[in-house]
C-alpha positions in Angstrom: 0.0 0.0 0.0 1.2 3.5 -0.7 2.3 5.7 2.4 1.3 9.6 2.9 2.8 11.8 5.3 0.6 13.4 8.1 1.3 17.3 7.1 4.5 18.4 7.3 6.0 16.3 10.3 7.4 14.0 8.9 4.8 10.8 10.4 4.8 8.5 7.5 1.9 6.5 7.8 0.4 3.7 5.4 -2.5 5.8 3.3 -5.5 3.9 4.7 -5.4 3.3 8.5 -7.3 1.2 11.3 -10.0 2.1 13.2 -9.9 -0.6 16.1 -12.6 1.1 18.7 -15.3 -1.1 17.0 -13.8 -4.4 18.2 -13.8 -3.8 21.6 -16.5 -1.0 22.4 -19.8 1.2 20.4 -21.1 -1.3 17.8 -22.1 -3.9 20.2 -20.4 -6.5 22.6 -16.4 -7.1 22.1 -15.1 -9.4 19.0 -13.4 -12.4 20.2 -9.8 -11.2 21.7 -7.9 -14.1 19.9 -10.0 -13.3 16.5 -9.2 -9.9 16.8 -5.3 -9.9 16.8 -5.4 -12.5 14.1 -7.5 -9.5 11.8 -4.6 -7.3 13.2 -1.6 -9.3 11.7 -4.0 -9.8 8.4 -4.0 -5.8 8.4 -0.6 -5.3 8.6 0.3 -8.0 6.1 -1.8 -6.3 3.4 0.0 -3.0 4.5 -1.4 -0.9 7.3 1.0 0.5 9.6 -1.2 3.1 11.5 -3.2 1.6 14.4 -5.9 4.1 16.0 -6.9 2.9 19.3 -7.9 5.0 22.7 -7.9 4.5 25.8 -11.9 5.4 25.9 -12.3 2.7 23.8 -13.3 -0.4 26.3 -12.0 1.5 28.8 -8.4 0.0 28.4 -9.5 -3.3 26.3 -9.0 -1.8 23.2 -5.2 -0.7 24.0 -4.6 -3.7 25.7 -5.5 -5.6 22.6 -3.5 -3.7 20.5 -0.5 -3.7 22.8 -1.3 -7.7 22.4 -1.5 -7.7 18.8 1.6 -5.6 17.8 4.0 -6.3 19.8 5.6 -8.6 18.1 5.8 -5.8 14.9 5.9 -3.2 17.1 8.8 -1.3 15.2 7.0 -2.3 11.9 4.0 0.3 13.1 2.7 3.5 14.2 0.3 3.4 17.5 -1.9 6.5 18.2 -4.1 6.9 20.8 -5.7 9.1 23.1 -6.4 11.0 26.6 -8.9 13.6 27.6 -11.5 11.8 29.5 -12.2 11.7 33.3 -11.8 7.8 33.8 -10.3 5.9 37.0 -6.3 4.5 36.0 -7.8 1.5 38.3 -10.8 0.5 37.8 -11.4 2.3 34.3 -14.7 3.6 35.1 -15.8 7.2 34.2 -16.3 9.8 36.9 -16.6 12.6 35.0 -16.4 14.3 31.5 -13.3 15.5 30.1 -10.0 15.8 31.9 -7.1 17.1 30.3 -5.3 18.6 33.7 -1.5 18.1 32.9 -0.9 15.9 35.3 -3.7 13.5 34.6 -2.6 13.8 30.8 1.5 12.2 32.4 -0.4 9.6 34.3 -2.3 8.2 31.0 0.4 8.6 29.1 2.3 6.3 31.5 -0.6 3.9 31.8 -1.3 3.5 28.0 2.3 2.9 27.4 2.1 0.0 29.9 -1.4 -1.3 28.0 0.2 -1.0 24.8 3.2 -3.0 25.7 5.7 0.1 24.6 8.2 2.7 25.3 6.9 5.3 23.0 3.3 6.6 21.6 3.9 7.4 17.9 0.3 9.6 17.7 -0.9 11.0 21.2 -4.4 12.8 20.7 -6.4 14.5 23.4 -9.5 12.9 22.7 -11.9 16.1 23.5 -10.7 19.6 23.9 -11.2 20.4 27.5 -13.0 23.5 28.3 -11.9 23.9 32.4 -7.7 23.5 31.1 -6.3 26.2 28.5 -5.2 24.9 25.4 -1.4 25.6 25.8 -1.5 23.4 29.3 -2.2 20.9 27.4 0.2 20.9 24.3 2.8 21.8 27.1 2.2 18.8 28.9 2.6 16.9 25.4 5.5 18.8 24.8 7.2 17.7 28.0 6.0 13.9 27.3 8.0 14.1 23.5 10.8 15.9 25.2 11.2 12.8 27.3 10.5 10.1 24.6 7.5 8.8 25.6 5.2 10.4 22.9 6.9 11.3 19.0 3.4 13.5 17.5 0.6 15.3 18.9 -3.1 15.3 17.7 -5.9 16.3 18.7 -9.4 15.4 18.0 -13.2 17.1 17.2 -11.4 20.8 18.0 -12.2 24.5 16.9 -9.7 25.8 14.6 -8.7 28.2 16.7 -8.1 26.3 19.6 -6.3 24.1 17.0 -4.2 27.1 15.9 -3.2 28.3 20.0 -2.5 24.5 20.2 0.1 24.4 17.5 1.6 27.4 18.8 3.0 25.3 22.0 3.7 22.2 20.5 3.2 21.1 16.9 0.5 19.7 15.9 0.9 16.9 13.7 -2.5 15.5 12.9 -6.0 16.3 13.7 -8.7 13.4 14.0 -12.4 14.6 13.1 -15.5 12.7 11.2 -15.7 13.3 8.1 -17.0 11.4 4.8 -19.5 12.5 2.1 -22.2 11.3 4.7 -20.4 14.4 6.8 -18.5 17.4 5.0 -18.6 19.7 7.7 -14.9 19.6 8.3 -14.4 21.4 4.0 -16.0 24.5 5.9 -12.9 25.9 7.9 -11.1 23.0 9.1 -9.5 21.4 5.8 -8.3 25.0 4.7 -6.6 26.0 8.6 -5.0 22.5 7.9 -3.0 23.0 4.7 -2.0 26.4 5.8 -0.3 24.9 9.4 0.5 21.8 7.9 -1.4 19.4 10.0 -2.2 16.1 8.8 -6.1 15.0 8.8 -7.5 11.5 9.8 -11.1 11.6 9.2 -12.6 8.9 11.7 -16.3 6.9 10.5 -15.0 7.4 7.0 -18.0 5.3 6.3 -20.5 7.0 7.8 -20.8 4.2 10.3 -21.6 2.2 8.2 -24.3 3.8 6.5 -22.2 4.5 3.1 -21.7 0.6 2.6 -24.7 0.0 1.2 -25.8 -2.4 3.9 -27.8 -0.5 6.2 -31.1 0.6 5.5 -34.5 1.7 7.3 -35.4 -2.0 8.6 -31.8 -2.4 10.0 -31.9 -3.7 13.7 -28.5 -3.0 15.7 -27.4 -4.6 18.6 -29.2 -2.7 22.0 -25.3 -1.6 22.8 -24.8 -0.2 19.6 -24.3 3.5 20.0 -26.0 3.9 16.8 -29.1 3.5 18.5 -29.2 6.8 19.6 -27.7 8.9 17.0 -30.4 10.9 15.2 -29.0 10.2 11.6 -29.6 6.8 11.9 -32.9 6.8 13.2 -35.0 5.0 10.8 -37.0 7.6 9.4 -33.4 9.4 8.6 -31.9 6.1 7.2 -34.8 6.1 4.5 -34.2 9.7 3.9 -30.5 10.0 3.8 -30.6 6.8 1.2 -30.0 9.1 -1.7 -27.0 9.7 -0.9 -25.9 5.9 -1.0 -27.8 5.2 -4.1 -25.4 8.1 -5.4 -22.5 6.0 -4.1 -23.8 2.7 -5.8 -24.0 4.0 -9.1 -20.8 5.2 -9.0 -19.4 2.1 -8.2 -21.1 -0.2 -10.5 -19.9 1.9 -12.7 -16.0 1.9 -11.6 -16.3 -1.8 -10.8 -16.0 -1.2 -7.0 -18.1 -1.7 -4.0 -19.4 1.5 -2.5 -17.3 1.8 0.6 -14.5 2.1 -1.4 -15.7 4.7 -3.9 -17.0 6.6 0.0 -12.8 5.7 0.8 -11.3 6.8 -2.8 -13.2 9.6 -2.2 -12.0 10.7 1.1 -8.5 9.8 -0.8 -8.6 12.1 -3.4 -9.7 15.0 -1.4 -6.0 15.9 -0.1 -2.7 13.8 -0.5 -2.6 14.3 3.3 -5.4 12.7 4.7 -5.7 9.1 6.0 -8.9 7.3 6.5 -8.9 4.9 9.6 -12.1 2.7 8.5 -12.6 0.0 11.4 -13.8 -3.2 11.1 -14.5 -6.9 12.9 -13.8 -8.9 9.2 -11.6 -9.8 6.9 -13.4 -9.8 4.2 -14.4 -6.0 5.0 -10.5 -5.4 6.1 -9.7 -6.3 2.4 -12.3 -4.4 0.5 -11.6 -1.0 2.8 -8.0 -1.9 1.8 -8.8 -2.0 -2.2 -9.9 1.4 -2.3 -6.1 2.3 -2.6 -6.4 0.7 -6.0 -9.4 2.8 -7.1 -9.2 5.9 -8.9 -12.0 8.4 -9.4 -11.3 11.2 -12.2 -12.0 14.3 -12.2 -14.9 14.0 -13.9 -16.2 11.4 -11.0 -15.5 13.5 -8.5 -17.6 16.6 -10.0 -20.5 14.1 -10.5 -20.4 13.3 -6.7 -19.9 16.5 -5.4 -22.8 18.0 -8.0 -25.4 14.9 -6.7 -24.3 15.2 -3.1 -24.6 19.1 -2.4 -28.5 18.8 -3.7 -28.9 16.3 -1.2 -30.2 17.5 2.2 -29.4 14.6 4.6 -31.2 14.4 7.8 -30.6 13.9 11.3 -27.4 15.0 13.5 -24.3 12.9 13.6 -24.3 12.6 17.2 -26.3 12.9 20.2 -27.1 16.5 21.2 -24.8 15.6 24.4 -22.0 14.7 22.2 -21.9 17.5 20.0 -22.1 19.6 23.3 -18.1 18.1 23.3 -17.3 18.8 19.7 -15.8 21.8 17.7 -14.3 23.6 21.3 
């Protein structure tokens, strides 16, 4: 697989990532442990080297497995993960919202390392920006933890621009992580742009749309009862039967391109900047490999106007998160 560099840092990552939260956490119960790093090795052999975990995600399991999983390639890889919530280093229950004090932000640091069975953190993200901790507390606490070795790059995740931009002042910033896909262009507004002019990388997270942009969700889809789906307006069922335009857009495009349409929604993503890298997650192989063959297909120019033309008369319905989620996002 071809590599592309996250801005102008220098993090050389392969151009289509992994998303691992949905193995252990959000789109039901936890894949088998065993099954799981197996899919991990299968990744890497057909060229991912950029793992995206959290350790939100579980709490703890989903490092943990990953810290399992790559160890034995761990200099073969790049690990990211993240901070920024209020959760126990014990017990790994949540007792709050965000927490990005910079003393909590050492002591995750520390833990995650231990989980992911490493000395270093190539990616460290704060999860959510945290509005009781400024901004530069935060990227000097980073700062401190690459001075020492234990983190190489700094991201952050669902920020402002401008808090992105005071960030970066402190302590590069060397990718940001936000949802993004033709089921979600929100980030072409003022985030892309503030990007290429800093130089920060972009990893769009549900790349997808959760699923939605594969084709194989529709109204009369039933998710598991722990599926955080459940209670995202978008994919409420009257949404899911209105939004389907937009996949029907997707499908004709990739009948006619030969492809599936999660790799057109991926090849899209792709050809939007040469510096953003999709982390698409999966439980599957056989999803693993079709994610992975949308390196291999090219849209034109011509495809591209025909998408963006079809998708801007769309009006999609429903929020992308919870009202209480969205309360977290764009600080």
């Amino acid at each position: 697989m071809q590599k592309r560099s996250l801005g102008k840092s220098g993090l050389e990552v392969s151009a289509i990532g992994l998303g691992c939260m949905g193995m252990s956490s959000a789109y039901g119960p936890a894949a088998d442990k065993g099954e799981m790093i197996l899919l991990i090795h299968a990744a890497h052999d057909l060229g991912v080297t950029h793992f995206d975990t959290a350790e939100a995600y579980g709490p703890f399991a989903n490092e943990e497995l990953i810290g399992e999983a790559l160890q034995p390639i761990r200099e073969k890889v790049t690990i990211a993960t993240k901070f920024g919530f209020d959760i126990d280093l014990e017990t790994g229950k949540r007792t709050g919202g965000t927490n990005s004090r910079p003393e909590h932000i050492k002591a995750v640091a520390d833990a995650s390392l231990r989980r992911l069975r490493t000395d270093h953190i190539d990616l460290l993200y704060q999860h959510r920006v945290d509005p009781d901790v400024p901004i530069e507390d935060v990227a000097g606490a980073v700062r401190q933890l690459i001075a020492e070795g234990k983190v190489k790059h700094f991201g952050m995740s669902e920020a402002a621009v401008q808090t992105i931009r005071r960030a970066h002042a402190v302590q590069q910033v060397t990718a940001v992580q936000s949802e993004y896909s033709l089921f979600y262009r929100g980030p072409e507004v003022e985030l892309l742009p503030a990007l290429e002019e800093l130089g920060i990388g972009f990893v769009p997270f549900s790349p997808l749309g959760a699923g939605f942009l594969t084709g194989k969700i529709d109204e009369n889809t039933k998710f598991d009862p722990t599926d955080f789906r459940n209670i995202v307006p978008r994919f409420s069922p009257e949404a899911r039967k209105a939004n389907m335009a937009l996949v029907d857009l997707v499908k004709s495009v990739a009948e006619r391109k030969g492809a599936t349409p999660a790799q057109v929604a991926l090849a899209w993503l792709l050809a939007q900047k040469p510096w953003i890298v999709p982390i698409p997650g999966t439980t599957k192989l056989h999803r693993l490999q079709e994610n992975l063959g949308a390196a291999k297909v090219e849209l034109t120019e011509a495809d591209l106007k025909q998408i963006d033309e079809a998708s801007f008369s769309l009006k999609l319905e429903g929020a992308r998160l919870p009202e209480s989620a969205l309360k977290m996002t764009g600080r």
